[in-house]
N, C-alpha and C positions, 0 to 999 in steps of 0.2 A: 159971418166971420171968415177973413183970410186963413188958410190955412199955410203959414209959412214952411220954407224950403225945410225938408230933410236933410238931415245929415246923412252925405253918401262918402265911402270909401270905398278905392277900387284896387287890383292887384292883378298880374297878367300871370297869365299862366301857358302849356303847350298850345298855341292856337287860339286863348281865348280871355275875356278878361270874367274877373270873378267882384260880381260889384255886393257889397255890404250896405245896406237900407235902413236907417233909423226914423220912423216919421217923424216929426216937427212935434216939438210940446205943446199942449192946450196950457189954455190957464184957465181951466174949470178946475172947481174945488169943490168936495163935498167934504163939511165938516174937518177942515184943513189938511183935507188929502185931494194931492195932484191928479185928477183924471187923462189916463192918457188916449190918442185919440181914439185907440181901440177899446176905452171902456167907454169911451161916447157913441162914436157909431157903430161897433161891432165887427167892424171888416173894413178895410181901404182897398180904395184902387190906386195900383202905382202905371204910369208909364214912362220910359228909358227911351231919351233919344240919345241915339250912338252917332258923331262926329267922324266922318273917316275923307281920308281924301278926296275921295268923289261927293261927299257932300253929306247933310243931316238927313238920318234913317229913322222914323218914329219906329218904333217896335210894338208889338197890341197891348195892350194893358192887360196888366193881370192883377187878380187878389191876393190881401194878405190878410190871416188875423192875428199878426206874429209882430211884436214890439219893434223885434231886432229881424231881417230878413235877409235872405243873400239870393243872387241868382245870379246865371251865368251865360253870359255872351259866347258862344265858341262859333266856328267855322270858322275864324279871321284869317287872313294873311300875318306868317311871321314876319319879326320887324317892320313894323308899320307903327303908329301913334296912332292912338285913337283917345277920343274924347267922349265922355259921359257926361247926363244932366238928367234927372231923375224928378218926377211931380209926383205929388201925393192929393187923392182929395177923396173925397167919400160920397156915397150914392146920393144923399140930397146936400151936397156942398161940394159943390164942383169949381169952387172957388180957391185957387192954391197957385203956390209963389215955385217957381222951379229950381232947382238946387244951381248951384255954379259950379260952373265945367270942372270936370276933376279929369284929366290924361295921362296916359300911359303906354308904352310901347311895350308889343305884345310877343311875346318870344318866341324863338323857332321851337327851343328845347327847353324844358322845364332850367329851372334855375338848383335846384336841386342835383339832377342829372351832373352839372358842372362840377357841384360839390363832390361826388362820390369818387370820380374821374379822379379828380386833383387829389382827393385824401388814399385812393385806391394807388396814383401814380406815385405818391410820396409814402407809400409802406412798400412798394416792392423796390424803388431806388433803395432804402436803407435798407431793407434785407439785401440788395447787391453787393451795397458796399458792407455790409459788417462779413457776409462770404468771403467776398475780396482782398479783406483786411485780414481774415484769417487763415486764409489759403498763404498771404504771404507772411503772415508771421510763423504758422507751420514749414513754410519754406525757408527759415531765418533770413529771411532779407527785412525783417521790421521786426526793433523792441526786441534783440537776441540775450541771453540771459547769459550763452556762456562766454567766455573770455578767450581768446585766442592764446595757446601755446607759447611762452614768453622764444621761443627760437624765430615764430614764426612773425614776430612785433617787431 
């Protein structure tokens, strides 16, 4: 039996990408329950080849006995694109289909970081201006309540 492609999702992060590993469904059945391929063989082997502009990078293979699996690429160069593809096969079936490329460009600064920045920068501009707003309406030059002297109109 072929053991077809995994489902791979990837996402970058400071320096690095962080890829998410689903192996490929059996269609073994016992008593009309799906076996997945970790209750048939008991452990996978996966290998990641990483795409970078100098060219394709096999990475060593490693085990998994985990359904759903993540690991992570790091030491990258920020802003770069890089590409992933991901095999699954197991110790006496070393027969298996490779995922399709899935890329991503890979951050300098977490994406995150950006957010804090922008929501940090936008509470102290409006604490300036409502200070601002109130300094001058303490100083009656804005929304005066009293009325000018009819001598002085």
């Amino acid at each position: 039996a072929i053991l077809g492609p995994p489902e791979v999702n990837i996402s970058s992060c400071r320096n690095c990408i962080n890829v998410t590993i689903k192996p490929p469904t059996s269609h073994f059945r016992i008593d009309k329950t799906l076996l997945s391929l970790i209750d048939i063989y008991g452990e996978l082997e996966y290998g990641i080849t990483l795409k970078t502009p100098d060219g394709e990078h096999k990475r060593p293979h490693e085990t998994t006995t985990e359904e759903i699996f993540s690991t992570v690429i790091d030491e990258l160069y920020p802003n770069r694109n890089y590409c992933v593809s991901v095999m699954v096969a197991a110790s006496i079936n070393k027969n298996s289909i490779p995922s399709a490329w899935k890329c991503v460009t890979v951050d300098s600064v977490a994406r995150q970081d950006y957010h804090m920045v922008t929501i940090a920068g936008a509470v102290c501009f409006s604490l300036m201006l409502a200070v601002a707003l109130k300094g001058l309406h303490s100083g009656g030059f804005i929304l005066q309540n009293k009325s000018f002297p009819r001598t002085l109109v």
